[in-house]
C-alpha positions as CSV (number, residue, x, y, z in Angstrom):
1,X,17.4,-25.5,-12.0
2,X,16.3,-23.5,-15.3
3,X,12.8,-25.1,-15.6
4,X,11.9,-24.6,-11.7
5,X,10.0,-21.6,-10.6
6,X,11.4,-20.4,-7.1
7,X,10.8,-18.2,-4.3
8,X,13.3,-15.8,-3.2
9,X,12.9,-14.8,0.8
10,X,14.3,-12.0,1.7
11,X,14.7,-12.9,5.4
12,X,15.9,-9.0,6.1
13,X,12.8,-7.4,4.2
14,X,10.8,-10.0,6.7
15,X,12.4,-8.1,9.8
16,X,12.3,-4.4,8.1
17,X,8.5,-5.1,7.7
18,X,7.9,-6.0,11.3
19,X,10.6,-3.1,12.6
20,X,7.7,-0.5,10.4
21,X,4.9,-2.2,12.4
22,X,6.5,-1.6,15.6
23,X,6.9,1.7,14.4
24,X,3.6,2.3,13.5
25,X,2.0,0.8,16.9
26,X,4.9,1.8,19.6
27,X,4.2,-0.3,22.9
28,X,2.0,-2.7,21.2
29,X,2.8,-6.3,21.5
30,X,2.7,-8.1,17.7
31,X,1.2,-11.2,16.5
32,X,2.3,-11.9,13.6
33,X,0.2,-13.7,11.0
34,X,2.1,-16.2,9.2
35,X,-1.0,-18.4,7.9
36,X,-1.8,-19.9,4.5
37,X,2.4,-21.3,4.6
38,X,3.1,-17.5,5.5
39,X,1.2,-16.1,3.1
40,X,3.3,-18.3,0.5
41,X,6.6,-17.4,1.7
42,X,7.4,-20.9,4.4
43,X,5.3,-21.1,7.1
44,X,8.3,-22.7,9.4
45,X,11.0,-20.1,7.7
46,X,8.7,-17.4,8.7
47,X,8.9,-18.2,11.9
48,X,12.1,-18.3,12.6
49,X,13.0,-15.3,10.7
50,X,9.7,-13.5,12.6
51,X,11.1,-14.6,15.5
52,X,11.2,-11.2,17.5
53,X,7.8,-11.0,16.8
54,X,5.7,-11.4,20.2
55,X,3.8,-14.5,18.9
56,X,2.4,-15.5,15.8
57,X,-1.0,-16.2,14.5
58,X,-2.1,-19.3,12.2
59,X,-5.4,-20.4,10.7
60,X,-5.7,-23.9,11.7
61,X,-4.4,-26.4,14.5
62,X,-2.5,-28.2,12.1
63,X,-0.4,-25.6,11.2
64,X,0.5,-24.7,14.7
65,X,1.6,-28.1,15.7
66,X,3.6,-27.8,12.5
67,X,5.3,-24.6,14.1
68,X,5.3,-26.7,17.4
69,X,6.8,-29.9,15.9
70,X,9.6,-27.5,14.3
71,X,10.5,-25.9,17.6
72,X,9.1,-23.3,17.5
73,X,8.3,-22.0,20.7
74,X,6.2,-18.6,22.2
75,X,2.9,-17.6,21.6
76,X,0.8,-19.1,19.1
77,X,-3.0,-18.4,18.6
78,X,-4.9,-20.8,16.1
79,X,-7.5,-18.1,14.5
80,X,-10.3,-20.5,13.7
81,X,-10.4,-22.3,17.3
82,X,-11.0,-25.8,17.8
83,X,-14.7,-27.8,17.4
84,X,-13.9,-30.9,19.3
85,X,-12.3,-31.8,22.8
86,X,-9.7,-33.9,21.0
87,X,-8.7,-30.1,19.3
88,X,-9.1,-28.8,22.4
89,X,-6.6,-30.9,24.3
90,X,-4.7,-30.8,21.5
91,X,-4.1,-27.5,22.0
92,X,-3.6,-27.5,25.9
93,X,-0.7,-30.3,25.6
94,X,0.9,-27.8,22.8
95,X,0.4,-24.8,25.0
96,X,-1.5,-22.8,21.9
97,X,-3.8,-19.8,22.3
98,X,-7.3,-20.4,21.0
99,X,-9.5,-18.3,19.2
100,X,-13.6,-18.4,20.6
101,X,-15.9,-17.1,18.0
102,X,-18.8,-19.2,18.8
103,X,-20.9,-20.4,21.9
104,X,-20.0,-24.2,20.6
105,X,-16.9,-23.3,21.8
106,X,-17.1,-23.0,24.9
107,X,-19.1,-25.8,25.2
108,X,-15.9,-27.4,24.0
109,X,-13.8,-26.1,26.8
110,X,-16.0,-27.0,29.0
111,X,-15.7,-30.5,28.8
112,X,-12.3,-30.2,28.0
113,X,-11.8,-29.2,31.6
114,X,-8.3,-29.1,32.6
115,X,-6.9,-30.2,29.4
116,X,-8.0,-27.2,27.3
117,X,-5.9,-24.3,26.6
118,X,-4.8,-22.2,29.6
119,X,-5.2,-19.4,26.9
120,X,-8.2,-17.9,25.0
121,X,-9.2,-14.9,23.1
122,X,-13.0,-14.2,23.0
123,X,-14.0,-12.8,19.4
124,X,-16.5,-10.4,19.2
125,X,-19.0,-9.7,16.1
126,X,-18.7,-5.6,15.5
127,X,-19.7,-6.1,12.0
128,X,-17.6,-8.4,10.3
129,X,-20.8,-10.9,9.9
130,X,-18.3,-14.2,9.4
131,X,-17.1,-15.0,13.0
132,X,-17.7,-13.8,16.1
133,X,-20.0,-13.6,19.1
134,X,-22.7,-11.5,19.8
135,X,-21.7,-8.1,21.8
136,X,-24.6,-8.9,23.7
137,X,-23.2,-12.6,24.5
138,X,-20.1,-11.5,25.9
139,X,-21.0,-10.6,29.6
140,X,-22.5,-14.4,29.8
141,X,-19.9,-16.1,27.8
142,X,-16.6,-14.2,29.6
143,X,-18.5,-16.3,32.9
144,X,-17.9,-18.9,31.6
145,X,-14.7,-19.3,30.0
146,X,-13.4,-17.8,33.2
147,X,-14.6,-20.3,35.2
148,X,-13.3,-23.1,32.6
149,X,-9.8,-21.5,32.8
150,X,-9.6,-20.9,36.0
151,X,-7.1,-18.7,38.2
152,X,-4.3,-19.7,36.0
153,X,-6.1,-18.9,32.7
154,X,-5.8,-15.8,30.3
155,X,-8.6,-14.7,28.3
156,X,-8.7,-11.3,25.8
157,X,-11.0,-9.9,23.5
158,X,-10.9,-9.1,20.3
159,X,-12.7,-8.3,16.6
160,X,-11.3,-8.5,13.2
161,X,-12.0,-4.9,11.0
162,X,-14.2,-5.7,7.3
163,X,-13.4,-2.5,5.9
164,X,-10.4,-0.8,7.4
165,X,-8.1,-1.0,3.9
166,X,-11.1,1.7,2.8
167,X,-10.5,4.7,5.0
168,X,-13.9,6.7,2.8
169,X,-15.8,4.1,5.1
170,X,-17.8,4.3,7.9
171,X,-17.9,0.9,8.6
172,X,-14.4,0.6,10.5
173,X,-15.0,3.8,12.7
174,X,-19.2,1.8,13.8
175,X,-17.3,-1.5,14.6
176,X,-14.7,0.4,16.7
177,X,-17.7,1.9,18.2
178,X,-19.2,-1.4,19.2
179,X,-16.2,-2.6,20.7
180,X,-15.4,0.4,22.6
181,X,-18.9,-0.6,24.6
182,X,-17.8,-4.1,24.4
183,X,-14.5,-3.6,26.4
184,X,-15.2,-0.9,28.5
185,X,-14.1,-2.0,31.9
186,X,-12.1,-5.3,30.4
187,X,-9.2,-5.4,32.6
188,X,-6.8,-7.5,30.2
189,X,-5.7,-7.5,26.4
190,X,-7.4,-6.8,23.4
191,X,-6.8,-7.3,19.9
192,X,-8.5,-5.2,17.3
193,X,-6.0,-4.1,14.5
194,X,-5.0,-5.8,11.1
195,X,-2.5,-4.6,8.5
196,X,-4.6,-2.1,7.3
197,X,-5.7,-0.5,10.6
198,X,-2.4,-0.2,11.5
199,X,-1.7,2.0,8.8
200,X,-4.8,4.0,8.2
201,X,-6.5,3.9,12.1
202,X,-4.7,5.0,14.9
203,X,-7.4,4.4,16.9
204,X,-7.5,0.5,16.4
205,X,-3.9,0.5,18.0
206,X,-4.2,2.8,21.4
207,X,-2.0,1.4,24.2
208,X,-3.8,1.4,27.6
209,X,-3.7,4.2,29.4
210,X,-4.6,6.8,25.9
211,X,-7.7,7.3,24.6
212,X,-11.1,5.1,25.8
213,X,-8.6,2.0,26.4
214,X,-8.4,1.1,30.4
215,X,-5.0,1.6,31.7
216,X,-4.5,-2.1,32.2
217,X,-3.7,-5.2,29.4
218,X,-2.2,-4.5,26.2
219,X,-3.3,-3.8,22.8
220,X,-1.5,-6.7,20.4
221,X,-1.8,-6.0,16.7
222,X,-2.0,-8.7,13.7
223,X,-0.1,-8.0,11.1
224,X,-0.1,-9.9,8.0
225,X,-0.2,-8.7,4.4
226,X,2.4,-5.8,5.2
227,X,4.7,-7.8,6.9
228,X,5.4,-9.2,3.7
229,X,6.0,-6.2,2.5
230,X,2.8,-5.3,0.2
231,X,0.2,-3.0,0.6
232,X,-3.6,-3.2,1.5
233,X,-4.2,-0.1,0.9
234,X,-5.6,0.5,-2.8
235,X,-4.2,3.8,-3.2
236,X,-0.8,3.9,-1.0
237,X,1.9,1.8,-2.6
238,X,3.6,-0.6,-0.4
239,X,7.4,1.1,-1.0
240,X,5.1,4.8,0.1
241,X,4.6,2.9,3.6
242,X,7.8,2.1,3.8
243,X,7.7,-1.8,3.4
244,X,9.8,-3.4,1.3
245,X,9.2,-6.9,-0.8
246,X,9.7,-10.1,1.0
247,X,9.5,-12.7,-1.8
248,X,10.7,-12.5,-5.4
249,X,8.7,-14.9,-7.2
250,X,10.7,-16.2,-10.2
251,X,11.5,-18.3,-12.7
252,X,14.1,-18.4,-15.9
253,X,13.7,-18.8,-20.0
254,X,14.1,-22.0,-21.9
255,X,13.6,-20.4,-24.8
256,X,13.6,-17.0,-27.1
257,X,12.5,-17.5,-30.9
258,X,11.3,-15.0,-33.5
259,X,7.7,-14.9,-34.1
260,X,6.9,-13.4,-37.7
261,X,3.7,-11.1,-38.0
262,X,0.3,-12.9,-37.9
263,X,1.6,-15.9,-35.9
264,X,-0.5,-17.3,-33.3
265,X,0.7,-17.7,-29.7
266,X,-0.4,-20.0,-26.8
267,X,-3.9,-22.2,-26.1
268,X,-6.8,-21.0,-28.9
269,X,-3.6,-18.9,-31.0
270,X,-6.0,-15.8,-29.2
271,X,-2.4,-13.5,-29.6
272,X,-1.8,-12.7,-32.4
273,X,2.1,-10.8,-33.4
274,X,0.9,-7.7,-34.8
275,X,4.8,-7.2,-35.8
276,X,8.1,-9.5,-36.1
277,X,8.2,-10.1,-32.3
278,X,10.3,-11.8,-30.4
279,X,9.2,-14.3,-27.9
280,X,10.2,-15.8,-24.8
281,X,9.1,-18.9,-23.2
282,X,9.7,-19.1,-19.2
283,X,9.2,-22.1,-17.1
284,X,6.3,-20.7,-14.4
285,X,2.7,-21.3,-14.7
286,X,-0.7,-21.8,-12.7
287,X,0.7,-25.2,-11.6
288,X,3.3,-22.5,-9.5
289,X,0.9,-20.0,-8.4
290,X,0.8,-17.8,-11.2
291,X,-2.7,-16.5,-12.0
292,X,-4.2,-17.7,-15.1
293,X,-6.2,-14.6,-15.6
294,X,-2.6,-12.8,-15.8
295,X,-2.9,-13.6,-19.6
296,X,-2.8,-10.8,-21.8
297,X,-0.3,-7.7,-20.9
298,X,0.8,-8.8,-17.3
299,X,4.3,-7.2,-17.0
300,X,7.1,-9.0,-16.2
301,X,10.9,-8.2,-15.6
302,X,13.3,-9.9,-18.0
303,X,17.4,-9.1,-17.1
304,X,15.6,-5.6,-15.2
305,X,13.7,-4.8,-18.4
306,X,10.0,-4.8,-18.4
307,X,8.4,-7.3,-20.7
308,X,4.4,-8.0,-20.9
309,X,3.0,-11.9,-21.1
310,X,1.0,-12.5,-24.2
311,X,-1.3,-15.4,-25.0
312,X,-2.3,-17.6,-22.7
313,X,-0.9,-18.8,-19.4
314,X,-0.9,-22.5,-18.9
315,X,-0.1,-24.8,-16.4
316,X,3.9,-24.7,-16.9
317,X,4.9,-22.1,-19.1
318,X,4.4,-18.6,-20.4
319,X,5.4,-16.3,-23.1
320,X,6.2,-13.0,-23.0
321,X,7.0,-10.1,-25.7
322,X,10.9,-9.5,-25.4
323,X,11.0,-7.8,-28.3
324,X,13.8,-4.7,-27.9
325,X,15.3,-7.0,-24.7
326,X,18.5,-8.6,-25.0
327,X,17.5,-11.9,-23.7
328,X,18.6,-15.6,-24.3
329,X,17.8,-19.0,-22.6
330,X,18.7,-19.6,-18.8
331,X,17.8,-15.6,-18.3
332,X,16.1,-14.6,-14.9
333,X,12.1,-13.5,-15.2
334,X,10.6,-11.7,-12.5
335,X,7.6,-12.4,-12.0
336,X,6.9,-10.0,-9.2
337,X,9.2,-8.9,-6.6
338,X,11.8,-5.7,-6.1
339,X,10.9,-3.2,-8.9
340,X,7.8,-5.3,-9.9
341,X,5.0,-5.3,-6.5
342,X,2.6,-8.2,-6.6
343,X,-0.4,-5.5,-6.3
344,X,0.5,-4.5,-9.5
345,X,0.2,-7.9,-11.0
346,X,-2.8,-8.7,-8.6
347,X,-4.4,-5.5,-10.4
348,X,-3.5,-7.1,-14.0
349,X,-4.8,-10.2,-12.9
350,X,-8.0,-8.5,-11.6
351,X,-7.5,-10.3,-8.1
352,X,-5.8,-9.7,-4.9
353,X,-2.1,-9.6,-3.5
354,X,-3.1,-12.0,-1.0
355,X,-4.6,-14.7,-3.1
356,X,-1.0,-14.1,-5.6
357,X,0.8,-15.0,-2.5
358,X,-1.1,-17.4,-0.9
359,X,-1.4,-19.5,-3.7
360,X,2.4,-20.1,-4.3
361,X,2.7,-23.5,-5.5
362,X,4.0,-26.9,-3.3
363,X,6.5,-27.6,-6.2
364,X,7.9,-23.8,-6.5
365,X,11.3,-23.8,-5.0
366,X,11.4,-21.5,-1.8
367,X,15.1,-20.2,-1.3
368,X,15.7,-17.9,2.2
369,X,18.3,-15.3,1.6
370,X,19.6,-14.0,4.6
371,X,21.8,-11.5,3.8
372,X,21.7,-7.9,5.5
């Protein structure tokens, strides 16, 4: 299909990623963030190619009685937790882990009674400022939730890190602080480390037993961005961490004409060729996913050659320079992918990997290859 953008899923680059988390966090247990439709690349596909993961970790209810509907069974903890007792029984029938962030919560369980989830994770404020409870709150609230889940009920802890992908800061090493009071004593899991800390903080990922972490539960990290095999780390490449790219957003040409100099190209003619130039038409654009603000020098790989958009990117097409390319109609474009990471284009695009990813059209054609 030359005028569909797709998504290649490189099911083994999926498992490499998780086998360098494991790596990087030996003996801790990993749930794997597959949110926003897996950060674009399926959120049911994921799954199952994830599936030596230890659990997996979704935004919203709906998406884990998605996972749920497709059979897909284990852990699953729904980040945001639940507002109502309808969500809440929801979630007990499903057997899902629920996220606690806020004293409403609880509340929520409450009268939810036996219904509720059997499974809860208490999220603590360090200095995130979005969700979270109080670290003064958690002695009180811990009460509770222990009496609402009663002796066959498991409750954890955990934070979420603001500033971890920025090691110069000192704001990872004060919230690690504040949860080191926060869980002294605990006597079950804990959850503290993203992508980023489990590259660039060892701390965030003790086992029990090492360090300030009681020798009893287990330290679970959540990977996301890096499982896909891109970097949060400004200045470490993904391919320097030893991830490799999970998706390979692309699309083809429908067509390749010669532009003389001082033609106009795109919405408001704002390119101008400076020289005879060659352009390319490929079927992709912000109706897939691609960014808009990519306009304007955002590389490209044409037949493995590197090409730069020009003009304006609009909702189904863009045009690219192939002048010096051999290049003809039905011809593959990367638009990022092996030999082309989507920080780079996030960086060109003056946004972030994640949003590039995330925001992977519903009509983009999402292909798994599972090949070794």
């Amino acid at each position: 299909m030359t005028g569909t953008a797709v998504a290649v899923i490189q099911a083994e680059s999926l498992r490499h990623n998780l086998r360098v988390v494991r790596s990087l966090a030996p003996g801790c247990p990993v749930l794997a963030v597959i949110k926003a439709n897996a950060y674009g690349h399926g959120l049911v596909s994921a799954a199952r190619i994830l599936e030596g993961a230890d659990g997996f970790a979704v935004a919203r209810l709906d998406e884990a009685l998605v996972l749920r509907a497709a059979g897909i069974a284990g852990r699953i903890v729904v980040l945001s937790g639940m507002l109502s007792t309808d969500d809440a029984r929801f979630a007990g029938t499903s057997d899902l882990d629920v996220v606690v962030h806020d004293p409403v919560q609880v509340d929520t369980l409450e009268r939810a009674g036996a219904a509720g989830p059997r499974n809860v994770w208490l999220k603590v404020d360090t200095g995130m400022g979005r969700l979270g409870v109080e670290p003064s709150a958690v002695p009180g609230l811990v009460a509770r939730l222990r009496i609402c889940l009663g002796a066959s009920g498991n409750l954890r802890l955990m934070t979420h890190l603001a500033s971890a992908d920025d090691p110069a800061s000192d704001v990872t090493e004060a919230q690690l602080a504040v949860f080191r009071e926060v869980r002294r004593n605990w006597p079950a899991d804990i959850s503290i480390a993203n992508s980023a800390a489990i590259l660039a903080y060892p701390g965030a990922h003790e086992t029990p037993g090492t360090g300030d972490i009681p020798p009893v539960g287990r330290n679970w990290v959540r990977p996301g961005l890096m499982l896909y095999g891109a970097s949060p780390l400004p200045d470490k490449p993904a391919a320097s961490l030893g991830l490799r790219p999970a998706m390979s957003f692309e699309s083809r040409l429908i067509a390749v004409r010669p532009m003389p100099r001082g033609r106009h190209v795109g919405y408001g003619g704002d390119w101008t060729a400076g020289r005879d130039t060659v352009v390319g038409v490929a079927a992709v654009g912000y109706a897939d996913g691609y960014p808009w603000h990519s306009s304007r020098g955002t590389p490209v790989l044409v037949n493995g050659s590197r090409a730069r958009v020009i003009g304006r990117v609009s909702m189904d097409l863009i045009s690219i320079d192939l002048t010096g390319i051999e290049a003809r109609p039905g011809d593959r474009v990367v638009l990022w992918g092996e030999g082309l990471p989507v920080e780079e284009v996030a960086r060109c695009a003056g946004t972030i990997a994640y949003e590039l990813l995330a925001a992977i059209g519903a009509r983009v054609v999402r292909q798994v290859d599972d090949r070794a």
